[in-house]
DRENDRENLUM-658428 format. One record per residue: residue in three letters; x, y, z of N, C-alpha, C in turn. Coordinates in pm, whole numbers. Layout:
['ALA',[X,Y,Z],[X,Y,Z],[X,Y,Z]] ...
END
This chain:
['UNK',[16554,13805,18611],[16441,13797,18704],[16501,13772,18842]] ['UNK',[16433,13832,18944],[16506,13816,19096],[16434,13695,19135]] ['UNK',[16476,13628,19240],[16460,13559,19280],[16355,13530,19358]] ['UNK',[16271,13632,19395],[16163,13640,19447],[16011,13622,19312]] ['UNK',[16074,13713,19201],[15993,13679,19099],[15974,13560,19065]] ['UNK',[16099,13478,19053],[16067,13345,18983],[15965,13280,19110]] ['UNK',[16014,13285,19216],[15940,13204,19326],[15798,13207,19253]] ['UNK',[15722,13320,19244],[15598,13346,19226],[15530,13299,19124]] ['UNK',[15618,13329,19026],[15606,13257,18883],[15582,13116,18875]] ['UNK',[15658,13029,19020],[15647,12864,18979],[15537,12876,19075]] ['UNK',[15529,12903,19143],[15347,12904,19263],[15198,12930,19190]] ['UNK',[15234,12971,19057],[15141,13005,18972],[15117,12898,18911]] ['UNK',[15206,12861,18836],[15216,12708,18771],[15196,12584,18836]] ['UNK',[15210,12591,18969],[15154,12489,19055],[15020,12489,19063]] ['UNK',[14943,12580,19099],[14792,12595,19116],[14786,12548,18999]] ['UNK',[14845,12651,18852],[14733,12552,18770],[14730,12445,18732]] ['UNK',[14818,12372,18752],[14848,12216,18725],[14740,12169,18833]] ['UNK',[14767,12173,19014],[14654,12059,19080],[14476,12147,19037]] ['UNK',[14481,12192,18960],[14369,12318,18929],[14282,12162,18872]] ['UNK',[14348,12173,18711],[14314,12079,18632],[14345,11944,18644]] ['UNK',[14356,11907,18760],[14361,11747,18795],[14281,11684,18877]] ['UNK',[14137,11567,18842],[14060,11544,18951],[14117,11469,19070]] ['UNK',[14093,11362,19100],[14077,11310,19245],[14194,11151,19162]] ['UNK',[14310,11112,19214],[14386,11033,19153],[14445,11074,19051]] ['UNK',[14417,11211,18988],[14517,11234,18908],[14428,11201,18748]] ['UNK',[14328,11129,18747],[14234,11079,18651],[14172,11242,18572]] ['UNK',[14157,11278,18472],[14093,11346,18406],[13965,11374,18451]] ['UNK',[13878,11482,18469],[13736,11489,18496],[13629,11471,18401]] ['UNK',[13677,11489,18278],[13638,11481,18127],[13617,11307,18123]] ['UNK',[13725,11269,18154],[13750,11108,18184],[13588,11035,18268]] ['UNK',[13640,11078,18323],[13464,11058,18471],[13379,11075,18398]] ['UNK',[13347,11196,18340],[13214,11222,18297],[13156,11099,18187]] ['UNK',[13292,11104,18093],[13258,10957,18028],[13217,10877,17995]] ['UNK',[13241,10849,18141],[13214,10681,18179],[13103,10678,18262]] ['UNK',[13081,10754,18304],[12935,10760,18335],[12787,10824,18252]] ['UNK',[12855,10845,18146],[12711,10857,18026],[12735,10700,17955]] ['UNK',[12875,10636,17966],[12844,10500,17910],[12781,10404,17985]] ['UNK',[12766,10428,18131],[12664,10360,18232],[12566,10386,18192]] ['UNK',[12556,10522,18221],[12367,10567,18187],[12359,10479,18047]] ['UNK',[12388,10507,17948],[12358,10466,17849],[12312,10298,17788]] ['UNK',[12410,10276,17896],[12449,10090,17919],[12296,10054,17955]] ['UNK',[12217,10157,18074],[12144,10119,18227],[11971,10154,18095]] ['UNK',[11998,10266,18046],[11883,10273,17959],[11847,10166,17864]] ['UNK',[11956,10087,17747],[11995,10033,17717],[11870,9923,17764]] ['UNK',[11919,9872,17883],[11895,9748,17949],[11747,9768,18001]] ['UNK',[11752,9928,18019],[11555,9940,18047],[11475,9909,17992]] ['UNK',[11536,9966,17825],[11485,9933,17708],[11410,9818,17673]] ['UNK',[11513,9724,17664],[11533,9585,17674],[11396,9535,17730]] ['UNK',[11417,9543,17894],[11350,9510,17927],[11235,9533,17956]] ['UNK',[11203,9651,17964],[11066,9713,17888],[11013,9696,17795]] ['UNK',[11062,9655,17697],[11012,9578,17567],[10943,9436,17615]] ['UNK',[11013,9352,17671],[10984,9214,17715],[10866,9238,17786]] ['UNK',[10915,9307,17898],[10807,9332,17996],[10611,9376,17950]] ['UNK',[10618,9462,17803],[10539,9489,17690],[10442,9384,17638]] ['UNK',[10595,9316,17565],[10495,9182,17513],[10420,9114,17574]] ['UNK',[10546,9112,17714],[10440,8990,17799],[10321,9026,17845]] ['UNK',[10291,9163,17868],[10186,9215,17942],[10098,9208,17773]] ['UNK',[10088,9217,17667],[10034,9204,17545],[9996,9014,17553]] ['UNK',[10021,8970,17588],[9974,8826,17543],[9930,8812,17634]] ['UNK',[9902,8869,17775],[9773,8848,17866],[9833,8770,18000]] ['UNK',[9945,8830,18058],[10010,8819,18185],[10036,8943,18221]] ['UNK',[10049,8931,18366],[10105,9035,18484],[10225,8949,18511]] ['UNK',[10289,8867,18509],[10389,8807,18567],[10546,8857,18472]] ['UNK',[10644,8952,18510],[10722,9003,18390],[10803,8864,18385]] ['UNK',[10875,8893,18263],[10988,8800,18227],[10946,8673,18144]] ['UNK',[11044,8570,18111],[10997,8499,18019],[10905,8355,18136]] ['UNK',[10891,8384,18204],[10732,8263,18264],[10672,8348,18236]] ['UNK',[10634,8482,18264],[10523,8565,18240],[10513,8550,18080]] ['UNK',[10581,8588,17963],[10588,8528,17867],[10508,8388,17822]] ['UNK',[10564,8293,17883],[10524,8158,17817],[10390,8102,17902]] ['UNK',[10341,8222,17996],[10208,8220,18022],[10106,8242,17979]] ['UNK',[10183,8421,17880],[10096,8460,17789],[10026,8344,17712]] ['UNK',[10170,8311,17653],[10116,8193,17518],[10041,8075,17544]] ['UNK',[9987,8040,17706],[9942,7935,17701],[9814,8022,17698]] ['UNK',[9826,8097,17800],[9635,8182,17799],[9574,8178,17657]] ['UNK',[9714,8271,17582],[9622,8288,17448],[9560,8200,17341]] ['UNK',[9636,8070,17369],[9620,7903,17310],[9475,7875,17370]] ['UNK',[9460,7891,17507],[9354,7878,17605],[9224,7939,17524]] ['UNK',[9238,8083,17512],[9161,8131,17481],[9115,8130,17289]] ['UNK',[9231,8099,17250],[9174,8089,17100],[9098,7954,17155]] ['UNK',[9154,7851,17157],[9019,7709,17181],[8918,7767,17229]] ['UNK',[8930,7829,17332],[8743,7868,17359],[8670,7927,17240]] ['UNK',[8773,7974,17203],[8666,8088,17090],[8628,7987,16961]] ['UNK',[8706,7893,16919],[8671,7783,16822],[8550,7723,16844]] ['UNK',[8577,7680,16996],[8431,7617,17046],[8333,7682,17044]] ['UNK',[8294,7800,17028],[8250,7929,17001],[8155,7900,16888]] ['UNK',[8275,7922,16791],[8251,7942,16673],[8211,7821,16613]] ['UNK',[8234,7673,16632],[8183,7578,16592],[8051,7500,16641]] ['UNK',[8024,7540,16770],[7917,7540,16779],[7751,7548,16779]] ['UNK',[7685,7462,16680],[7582,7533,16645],[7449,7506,16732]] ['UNK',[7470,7407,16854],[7358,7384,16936],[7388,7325,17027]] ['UNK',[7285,7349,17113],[7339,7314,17295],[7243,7197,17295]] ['UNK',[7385,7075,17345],[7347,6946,17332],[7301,6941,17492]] ['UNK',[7288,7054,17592],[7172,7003,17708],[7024,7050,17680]] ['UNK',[7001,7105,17651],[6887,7156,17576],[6790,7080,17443]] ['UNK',[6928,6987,17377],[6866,6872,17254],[6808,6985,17149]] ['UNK',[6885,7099,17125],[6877,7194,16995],[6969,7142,16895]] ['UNK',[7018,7022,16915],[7090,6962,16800],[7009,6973,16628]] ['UNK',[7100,7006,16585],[7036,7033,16409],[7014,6845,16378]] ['UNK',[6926,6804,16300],[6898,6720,16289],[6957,6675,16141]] ['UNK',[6986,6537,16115],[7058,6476,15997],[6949,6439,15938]] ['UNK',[6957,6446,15820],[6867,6374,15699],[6886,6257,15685]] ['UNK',[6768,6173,15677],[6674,6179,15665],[6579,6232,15812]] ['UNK',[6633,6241,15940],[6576,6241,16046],[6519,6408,16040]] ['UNK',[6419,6432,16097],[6370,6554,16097],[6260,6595,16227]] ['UNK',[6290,6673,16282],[6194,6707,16456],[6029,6782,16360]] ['UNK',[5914,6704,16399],[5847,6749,16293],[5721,6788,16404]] ['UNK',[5718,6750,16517],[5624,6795,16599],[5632,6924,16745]] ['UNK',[5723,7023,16626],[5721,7131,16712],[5768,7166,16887]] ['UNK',[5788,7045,16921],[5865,7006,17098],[5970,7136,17052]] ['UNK',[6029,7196,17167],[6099,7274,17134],[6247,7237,17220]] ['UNK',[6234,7098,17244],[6333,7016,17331],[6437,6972,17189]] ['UNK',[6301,6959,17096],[6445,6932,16936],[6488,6811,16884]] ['UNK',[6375,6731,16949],[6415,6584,16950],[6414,6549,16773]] ['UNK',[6471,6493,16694],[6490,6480,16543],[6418,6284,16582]] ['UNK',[6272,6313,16553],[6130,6197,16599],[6114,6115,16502]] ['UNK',[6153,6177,16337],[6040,6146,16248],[6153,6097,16125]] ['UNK',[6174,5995,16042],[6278,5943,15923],[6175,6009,15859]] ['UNK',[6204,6119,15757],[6089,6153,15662],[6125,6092,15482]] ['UNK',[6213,5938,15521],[6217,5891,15412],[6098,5779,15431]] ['UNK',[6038,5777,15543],[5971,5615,15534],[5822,5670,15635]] ['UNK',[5801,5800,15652],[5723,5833,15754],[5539,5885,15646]] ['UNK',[5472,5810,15684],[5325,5836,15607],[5288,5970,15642]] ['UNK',[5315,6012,15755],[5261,6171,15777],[5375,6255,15732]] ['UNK',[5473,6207,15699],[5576,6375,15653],[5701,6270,15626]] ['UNK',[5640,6225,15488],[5669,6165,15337],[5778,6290,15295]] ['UNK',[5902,6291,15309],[6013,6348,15245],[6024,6499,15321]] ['UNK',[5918,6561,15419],[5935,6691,15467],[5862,6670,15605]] ['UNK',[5878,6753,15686],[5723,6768,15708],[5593,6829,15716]] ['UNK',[5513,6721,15721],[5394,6786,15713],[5334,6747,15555]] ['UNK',[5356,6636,15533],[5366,6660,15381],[5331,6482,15411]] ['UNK',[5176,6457,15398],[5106,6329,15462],[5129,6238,15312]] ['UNK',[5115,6096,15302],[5104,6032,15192],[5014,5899,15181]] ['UNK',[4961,5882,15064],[4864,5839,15093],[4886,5675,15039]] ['UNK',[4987,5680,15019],[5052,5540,14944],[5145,5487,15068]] ['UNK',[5277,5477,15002],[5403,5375,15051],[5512,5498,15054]] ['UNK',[5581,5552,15174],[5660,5620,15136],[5805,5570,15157]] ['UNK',[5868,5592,15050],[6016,5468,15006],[6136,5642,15003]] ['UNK',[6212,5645,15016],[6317,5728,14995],[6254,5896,15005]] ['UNK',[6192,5918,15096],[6148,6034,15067],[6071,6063,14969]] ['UNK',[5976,5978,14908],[5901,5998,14803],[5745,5902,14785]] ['UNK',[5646,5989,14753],[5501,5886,14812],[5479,5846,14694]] ['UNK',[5481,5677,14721],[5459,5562,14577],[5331,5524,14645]] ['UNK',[5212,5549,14515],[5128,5444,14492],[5109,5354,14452]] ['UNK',[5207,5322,14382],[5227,5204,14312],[5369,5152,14313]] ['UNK',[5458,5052,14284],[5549,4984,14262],[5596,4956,14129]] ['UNK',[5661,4992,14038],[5717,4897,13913],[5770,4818,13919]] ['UNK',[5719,4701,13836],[5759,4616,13763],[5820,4611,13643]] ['UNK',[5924,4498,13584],[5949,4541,13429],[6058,4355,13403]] ['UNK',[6050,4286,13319],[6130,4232,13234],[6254,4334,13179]] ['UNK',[6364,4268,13171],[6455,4346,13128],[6483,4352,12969]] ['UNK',[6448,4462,12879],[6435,4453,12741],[6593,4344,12691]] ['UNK',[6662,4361,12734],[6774,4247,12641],[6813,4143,12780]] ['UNK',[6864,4007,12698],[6881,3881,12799],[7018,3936,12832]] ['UNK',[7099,3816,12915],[7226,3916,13000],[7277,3769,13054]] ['UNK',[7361,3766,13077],[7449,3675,13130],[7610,3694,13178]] ['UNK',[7701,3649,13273],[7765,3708,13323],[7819,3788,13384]] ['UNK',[7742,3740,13502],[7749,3887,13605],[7845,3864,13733]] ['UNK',[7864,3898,13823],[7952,3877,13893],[7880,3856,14042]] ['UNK',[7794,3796,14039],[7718,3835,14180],[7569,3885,14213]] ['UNK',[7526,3871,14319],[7313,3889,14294],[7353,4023,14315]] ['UNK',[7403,4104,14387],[7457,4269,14365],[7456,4340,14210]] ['UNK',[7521,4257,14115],[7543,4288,13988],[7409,4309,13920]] ['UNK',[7354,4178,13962],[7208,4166,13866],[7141,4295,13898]] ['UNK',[7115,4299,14066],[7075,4436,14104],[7109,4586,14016]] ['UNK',[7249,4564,14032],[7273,4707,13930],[7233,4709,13784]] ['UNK',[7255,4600,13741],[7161,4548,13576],[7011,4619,13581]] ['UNK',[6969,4568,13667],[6826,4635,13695],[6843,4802,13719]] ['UNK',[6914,4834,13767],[6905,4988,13811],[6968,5059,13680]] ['UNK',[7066,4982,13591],[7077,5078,13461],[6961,5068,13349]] ['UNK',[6946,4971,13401],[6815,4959,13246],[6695,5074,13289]] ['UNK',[6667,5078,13443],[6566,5175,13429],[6634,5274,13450]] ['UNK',[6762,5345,13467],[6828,5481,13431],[6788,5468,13267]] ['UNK',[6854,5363,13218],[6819,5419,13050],[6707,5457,12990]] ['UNK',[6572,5424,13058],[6477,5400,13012],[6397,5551,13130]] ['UNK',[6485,5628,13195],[6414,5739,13271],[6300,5682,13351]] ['UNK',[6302,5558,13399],[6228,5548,13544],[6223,5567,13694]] ['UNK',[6157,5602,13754],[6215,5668,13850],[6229,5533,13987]] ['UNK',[6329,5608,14125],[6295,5545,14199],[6429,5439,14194]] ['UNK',[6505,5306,14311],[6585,5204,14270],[6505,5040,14220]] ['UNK',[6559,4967,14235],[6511,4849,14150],[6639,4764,14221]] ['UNK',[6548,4653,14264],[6604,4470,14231],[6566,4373,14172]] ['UNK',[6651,4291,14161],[6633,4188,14104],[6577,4088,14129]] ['UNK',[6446,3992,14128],[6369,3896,14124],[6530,3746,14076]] ['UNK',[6604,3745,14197],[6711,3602,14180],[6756,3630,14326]] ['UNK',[6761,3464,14331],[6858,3432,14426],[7006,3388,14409]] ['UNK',[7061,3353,14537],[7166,3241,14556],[7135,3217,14702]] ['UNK',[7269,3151,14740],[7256,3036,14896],[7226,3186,14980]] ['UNK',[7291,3292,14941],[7275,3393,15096],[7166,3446,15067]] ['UNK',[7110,3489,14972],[7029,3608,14914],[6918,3574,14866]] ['UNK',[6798,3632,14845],[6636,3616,14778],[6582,3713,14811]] ['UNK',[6504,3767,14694],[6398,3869,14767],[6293,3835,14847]] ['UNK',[6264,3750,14953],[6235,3777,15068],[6325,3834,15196]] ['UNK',[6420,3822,15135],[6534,3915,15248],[6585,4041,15201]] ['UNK',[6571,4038,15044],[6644,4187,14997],[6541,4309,14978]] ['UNK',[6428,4256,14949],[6288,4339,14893],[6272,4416,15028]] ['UNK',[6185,4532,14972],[6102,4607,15092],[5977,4535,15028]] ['UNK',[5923,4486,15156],[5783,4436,15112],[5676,4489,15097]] ['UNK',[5645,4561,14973],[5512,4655,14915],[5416,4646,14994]] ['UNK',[5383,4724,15044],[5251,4771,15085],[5129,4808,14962]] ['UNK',[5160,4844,14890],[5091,4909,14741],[5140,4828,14658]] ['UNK',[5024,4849,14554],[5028,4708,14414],[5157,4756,14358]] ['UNK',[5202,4615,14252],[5338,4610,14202],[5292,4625,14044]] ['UNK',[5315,4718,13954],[5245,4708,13863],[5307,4746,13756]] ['UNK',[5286,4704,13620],[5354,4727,13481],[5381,4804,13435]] ['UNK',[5463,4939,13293],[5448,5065,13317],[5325,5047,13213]] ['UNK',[5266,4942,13168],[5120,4982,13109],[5000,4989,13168]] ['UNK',[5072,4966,13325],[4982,5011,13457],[4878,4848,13497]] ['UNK',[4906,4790,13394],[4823,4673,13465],[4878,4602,13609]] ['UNK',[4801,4550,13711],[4869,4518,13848],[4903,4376,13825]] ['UNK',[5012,4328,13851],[5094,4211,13899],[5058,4128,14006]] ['UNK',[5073,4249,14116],[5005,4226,14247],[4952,4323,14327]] ['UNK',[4894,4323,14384],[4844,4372,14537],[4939,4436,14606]] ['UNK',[5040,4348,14637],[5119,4364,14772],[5211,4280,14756]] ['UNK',[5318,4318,14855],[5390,4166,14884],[5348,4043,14892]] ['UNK',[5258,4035,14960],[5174,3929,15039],[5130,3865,14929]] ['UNK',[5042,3926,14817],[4985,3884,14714],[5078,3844,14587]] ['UNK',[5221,3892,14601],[5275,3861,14501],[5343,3711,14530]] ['UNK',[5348,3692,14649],[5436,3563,14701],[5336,3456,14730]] ['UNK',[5207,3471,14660],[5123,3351,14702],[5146,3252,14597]] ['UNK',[5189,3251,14510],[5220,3181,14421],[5143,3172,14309]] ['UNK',[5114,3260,14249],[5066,3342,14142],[5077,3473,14103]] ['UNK',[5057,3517,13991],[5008,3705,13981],[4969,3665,13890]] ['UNK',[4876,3835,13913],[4780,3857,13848],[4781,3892,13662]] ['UNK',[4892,3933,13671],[4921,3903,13499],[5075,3905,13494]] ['UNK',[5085,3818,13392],[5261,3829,13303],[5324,3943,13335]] ['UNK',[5427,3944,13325],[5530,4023,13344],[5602,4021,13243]] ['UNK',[5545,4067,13138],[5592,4055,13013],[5631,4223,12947]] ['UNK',[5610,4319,13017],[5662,4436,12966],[5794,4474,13010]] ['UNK',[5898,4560,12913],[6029,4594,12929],[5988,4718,13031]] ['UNK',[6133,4765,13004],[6163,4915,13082],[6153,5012,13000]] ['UNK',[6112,4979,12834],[6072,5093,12756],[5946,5036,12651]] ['UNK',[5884,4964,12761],[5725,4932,12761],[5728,4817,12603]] ['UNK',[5809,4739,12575],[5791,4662,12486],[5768,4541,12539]] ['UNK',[5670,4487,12482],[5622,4356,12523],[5763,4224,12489]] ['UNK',[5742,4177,12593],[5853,4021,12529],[5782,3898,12559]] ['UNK',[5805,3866,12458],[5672,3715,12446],[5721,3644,12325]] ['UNK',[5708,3454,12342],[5735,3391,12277],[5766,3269,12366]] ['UNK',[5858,3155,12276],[5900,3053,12341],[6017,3130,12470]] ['UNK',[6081,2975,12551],[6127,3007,12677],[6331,3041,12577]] ['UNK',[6321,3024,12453],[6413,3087,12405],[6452,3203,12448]] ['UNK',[6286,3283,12418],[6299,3422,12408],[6246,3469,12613]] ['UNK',[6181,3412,12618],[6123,3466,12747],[6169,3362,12914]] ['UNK',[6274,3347,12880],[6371,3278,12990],[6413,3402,13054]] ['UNK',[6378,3349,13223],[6411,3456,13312],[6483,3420,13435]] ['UNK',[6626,3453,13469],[6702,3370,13548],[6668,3431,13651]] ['UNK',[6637,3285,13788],[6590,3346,13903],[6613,3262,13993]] ['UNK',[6638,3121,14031],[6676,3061,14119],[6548,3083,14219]] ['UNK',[6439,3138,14236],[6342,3169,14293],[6238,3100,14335]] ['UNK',[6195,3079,14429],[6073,3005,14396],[5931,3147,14442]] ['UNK',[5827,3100,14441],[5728,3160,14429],[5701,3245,14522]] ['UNK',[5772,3214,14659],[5742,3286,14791],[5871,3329,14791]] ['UNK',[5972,3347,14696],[6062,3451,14704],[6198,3438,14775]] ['UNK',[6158,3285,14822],[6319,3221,14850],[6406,3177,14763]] ['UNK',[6499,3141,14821],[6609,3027,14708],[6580,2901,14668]] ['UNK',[6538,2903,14528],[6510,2769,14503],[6607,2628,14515]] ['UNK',[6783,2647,14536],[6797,2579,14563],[6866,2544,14391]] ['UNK',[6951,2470,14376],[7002,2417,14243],[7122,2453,14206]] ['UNK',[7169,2447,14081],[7271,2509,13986],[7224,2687,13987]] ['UNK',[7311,2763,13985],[7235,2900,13963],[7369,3006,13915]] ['UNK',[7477,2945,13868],[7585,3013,13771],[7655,3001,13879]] ['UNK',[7662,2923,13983],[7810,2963,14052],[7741,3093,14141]] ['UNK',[7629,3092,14184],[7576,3215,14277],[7546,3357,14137]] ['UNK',[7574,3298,14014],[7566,3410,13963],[7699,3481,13919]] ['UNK',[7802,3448,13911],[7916,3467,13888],[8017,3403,13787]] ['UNK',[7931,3285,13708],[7978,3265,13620],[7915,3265,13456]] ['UNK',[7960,3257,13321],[7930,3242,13214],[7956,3126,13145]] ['UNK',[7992,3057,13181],[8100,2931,13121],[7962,2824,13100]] ['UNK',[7976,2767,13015],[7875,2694,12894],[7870,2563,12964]] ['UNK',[7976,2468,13023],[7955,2364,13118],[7888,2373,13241]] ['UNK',[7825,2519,13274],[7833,2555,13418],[7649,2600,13388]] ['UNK',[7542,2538,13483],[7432,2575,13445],[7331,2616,13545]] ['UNK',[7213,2690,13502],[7102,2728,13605],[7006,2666,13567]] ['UNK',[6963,2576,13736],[6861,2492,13704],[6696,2564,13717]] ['UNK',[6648,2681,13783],[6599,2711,13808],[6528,2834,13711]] ['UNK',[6471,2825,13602],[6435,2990,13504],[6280,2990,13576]] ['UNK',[6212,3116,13515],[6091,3151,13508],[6056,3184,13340]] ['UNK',[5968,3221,13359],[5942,3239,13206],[5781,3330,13223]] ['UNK',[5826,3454,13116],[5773,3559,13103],[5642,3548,13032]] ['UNK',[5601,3443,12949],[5480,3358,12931],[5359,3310,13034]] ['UNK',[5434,3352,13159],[5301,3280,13300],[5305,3324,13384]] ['UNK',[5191,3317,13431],[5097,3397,13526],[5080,3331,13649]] ['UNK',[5100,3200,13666],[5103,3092,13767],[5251,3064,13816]] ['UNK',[5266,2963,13898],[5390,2960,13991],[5524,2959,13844]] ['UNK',[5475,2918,13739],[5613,2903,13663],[5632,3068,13642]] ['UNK',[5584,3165,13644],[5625,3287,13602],[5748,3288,13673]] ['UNK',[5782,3214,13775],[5960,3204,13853],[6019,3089,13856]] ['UNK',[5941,2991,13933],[6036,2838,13886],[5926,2755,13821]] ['UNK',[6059,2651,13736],[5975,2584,13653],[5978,2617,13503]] ['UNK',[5935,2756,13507],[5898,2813,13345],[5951,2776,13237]] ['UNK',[6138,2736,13231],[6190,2692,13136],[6291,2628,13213]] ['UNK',[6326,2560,13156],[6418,2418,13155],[6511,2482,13165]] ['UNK',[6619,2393,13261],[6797,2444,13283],[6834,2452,13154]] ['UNK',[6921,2574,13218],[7020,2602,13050],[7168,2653,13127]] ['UNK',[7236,2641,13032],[7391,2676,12980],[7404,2862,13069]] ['UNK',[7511,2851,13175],[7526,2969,13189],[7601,3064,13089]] ['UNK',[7637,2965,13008],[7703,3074,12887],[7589,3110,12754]] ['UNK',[7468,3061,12805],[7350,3133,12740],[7309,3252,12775]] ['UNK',[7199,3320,12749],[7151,3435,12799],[6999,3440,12834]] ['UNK',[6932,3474,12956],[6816,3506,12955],[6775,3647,13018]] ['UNK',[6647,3660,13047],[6609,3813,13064],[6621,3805,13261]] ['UNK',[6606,3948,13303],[6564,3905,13411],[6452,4021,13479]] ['UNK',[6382,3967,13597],[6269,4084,13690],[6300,4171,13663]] ['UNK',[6283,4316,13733],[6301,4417,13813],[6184,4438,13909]] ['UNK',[6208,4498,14033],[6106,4561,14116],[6187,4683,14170]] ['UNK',[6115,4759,14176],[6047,4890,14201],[6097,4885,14401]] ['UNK',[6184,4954,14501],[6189,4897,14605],[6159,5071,14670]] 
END
């Protein structure tokens, strides 16, 4: 080859060498690269944050980022409570549309909602309203009358004038009477002049004969007949053996005052009640008096009333 050829030959090979070389000598393939790993990086991060930016605008902010975030979550806290209050609400206490509790009941149509009327104790709307009674109305229910009853078996050992009370309230569960019941006894705190509802309507036997009148009439110191029927209408009658009735009572329904078991709380045979009645009389002994102190580890019968 002459010497002029080769010249030409390496001038060729020069071009194509700076041909294929970018800017520093760096590859162009190189460049391109690294700039789809930017882009890619930059989308990446749009992503990202377009997502965030999403939620937050989903839980009920314009503010991006995580305050806009933890704004959402208070709004939406915000707003579930309102909606509870919402939903639990069943009447607007400025208005007095309050639903009324039982026994209380709004019975005269005001549309203010006032709850006016107990329709456990109310003569015009006796358990509802509108529903008038022509007796005594006790628990939601119109009594013309009151029961009375001797308790068919004697009893001793009770724990308290509460107890006797419940004594009285099982015997007339057993016996299907309706209505609650106390007990005709005292002690130092207690007597039925403080525990009784005081009858308005006669107090009367379930063989229907009347006792009394009224309160008034039963505490004068008499009634009108014995109190000699059970709670499943059997007569009890005899000596104060059989018809001893523990009551600590006197006639007007206070505490008579005496021995009376320890308030009623004990059984013990040294320990005694000075005070019986006896189911034989019709006069002041039908409560004190009637029979002679006895042995609290004896047994006698006792009242019931009808309350």
């Amino acid at each position: 080859m002459t010497s002029g050829a080769s010249c030409f030959a390496i001038a060729l090979l020069l071009a194509a060498c700076f041909q294929d070389q970018g800017p520093e000598g760096r590859p162009e393939e190189s460049s391109d690269s690294q700039t789809t790993v930017a882009v890619t990086s930059t989308e990446a991060t749009a992503t990202t944050g377009g997502t965030t930016g999403a939620a937050t605008t989903d839980a009920g902010s314009t503010s991006p980022g995580t305050t806009g975030s933890s704004t959402g979550v208070t709004t939406t806290s915000t707003t579930s409570a309102s909606s509870a209050t919402e939903v639990g609400s069943t009447s607007s206490p400025e208005t007095g549309d309050d639903e009324c509790v039982s026994p209380m009941a709004d019975c005269d149509g005001d549309p203010a909602g006032v709850c006016e009327v107990n329709t456990d104790t109310d003569l015009q709307h006796c358990g509802q309203c509108d529903s008038p009674c022509d007796g005594e109305c006790s628990d939601g229910a119109c009594w013309s009358s009151r029961y009375v009853f001797i308790t068919n078996v004697a009893a001793t050992g009770f724990a308290g004038v509460d107890t006797v009370d419940s004594f009285c309230n099982n015997q007339a569960g057993f016996a299907g009477l309706p209505g609650t019941y106390a007990a005709w006894i005292s002690d130092a705190n207690s007597s039925p002049a403080t525990r009784f509802t005081h009858s308005t309507v006669p107090y009367v036997l379930l063989n229907d004969l009347v006792v009394a009148n009224d309160w008034a009439d039963l505490t004068n110191g008499s009634i009108k007949t014995r109190i000699n029927v059970s709670e499943f209408e059997n007569i009890i009658e005899g000596g104060c053996s059989v018809t001893g009735v523990w009551t600590a009572t006197t006639p007007s329904g206070g505490y008579a005052g005496g021995p009376d078991c320890e308030g009623w709380t004990t059984n013990e045979d040294q320990i005694s009640a000075g005070v019986l009645g006896s189911a034989g009389e019709s006069n002041s002994k039908w409560t004190e008096g009637g029979c002679s102190e006895r042995s609290c580890g004896e047994a006698a019968h006792v009242y019931c009333f009808q309350q």
